[in-house]
C-alpha positions in Angstrom: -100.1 -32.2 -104.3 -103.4 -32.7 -105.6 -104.0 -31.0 -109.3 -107.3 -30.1 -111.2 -107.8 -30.7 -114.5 -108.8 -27.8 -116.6 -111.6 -26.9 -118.6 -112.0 -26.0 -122.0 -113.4 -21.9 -120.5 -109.5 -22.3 -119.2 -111.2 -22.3 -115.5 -109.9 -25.2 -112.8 -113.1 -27.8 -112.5 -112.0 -29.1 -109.0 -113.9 -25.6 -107.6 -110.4 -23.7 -106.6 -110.6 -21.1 -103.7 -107.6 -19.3 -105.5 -109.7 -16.9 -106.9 -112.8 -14.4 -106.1 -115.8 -15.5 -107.4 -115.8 -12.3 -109.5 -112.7 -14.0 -111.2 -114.3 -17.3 -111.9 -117.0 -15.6 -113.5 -116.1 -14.6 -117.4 -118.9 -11.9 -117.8 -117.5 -9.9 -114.9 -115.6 -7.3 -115.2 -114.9 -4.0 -112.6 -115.7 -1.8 -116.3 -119.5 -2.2 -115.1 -119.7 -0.1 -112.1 -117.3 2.2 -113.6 -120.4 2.7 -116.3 -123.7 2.1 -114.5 -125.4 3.3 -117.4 -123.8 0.7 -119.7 -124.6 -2.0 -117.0 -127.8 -1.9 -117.4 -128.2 -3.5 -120.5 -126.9 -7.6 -121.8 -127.5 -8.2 -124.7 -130.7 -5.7 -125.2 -132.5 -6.9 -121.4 -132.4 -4.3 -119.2 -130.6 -5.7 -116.0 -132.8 -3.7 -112.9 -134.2 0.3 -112.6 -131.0 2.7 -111.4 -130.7 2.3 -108.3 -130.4 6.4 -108.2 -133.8 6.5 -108.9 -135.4 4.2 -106.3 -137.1 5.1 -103.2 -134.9 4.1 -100.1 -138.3 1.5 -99.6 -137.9 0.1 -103.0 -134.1 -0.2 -102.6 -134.2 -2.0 -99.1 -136.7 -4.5 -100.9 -134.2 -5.0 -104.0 -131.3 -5.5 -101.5 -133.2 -7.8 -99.5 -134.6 -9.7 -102.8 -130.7 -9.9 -104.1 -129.2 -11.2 -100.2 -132.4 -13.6 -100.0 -130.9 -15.3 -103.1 -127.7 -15.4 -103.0 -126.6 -18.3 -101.8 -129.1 -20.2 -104.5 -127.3 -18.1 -107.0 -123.9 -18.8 -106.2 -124.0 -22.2 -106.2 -126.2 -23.2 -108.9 -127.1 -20.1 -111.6 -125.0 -19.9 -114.6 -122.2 -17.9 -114.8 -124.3 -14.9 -116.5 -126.6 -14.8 -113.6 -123.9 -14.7 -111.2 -122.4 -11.9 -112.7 -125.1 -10.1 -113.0 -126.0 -10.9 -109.4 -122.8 -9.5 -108.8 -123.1 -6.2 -110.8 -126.6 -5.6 -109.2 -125.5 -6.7 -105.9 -122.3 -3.9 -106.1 -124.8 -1.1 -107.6 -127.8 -1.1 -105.1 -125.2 -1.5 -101.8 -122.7 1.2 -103.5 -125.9 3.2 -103.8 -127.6 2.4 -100.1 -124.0 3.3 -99.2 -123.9 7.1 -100.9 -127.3 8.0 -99.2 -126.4 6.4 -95.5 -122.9 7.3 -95.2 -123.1 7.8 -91.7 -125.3 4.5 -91.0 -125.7 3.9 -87.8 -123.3 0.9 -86.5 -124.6 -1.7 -83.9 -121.9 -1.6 -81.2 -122.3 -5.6 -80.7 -121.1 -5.9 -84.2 -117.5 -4.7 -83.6 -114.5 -6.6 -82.4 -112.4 -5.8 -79.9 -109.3 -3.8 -81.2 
């Protein structure tokens, strides 16, 4: 059985699968969408306009902007950036989600029962 050493953040260096990305990351916590007004701030920066007030335009284009990314981010931003991709990732598609809630699915993107 192969073993990882650990770092000194307590996290496994050999890049374990056992947990979420969202638990590898120390700055995350699910506290930040339970509070989107306090998520918009780190340490004095504000993180991105409330999604609540952007057009449905400008919210497709921030969505598109975040998914264009994310890949990049995942694998090589600090572990701030990723969790705030993360947080702003969660609050733009929670909020795409409140004003489409009947979105139109494509058929060929369902699996057989």
């Amino acid at each position: 059985m192969m073993t990882g050493s650990v770092r000194e953040d307590g996290f496994a260096s050999s890049g374990s699968t056992d947990m979420s990305p969202e638990q590898r990351v120390p700055e995350w916590g699910g506290d930040q969408l339970a509070d989107p007004a306090g998520a918009t701030e780190f340490d004095g920066d504000v993180l991105g306009v409330d999604p609540t007030e952007l057009t449905d335009d400008d919210l497709i284009r921030e969505m598109h902007s975040l998914h264009r990314t994310r890949l990049d981010t995942l694998r090589h931003a600090a572990d701030s950036a990723l969790a705030n991709h993360l947080r702003r990732t969660a609050e733009l598609e929670t909020e795409y989600l409140a004003r489409h809630p009947g979105r139109e699915v494509d058929p060929n993107r369902l699996r057989d029962s």
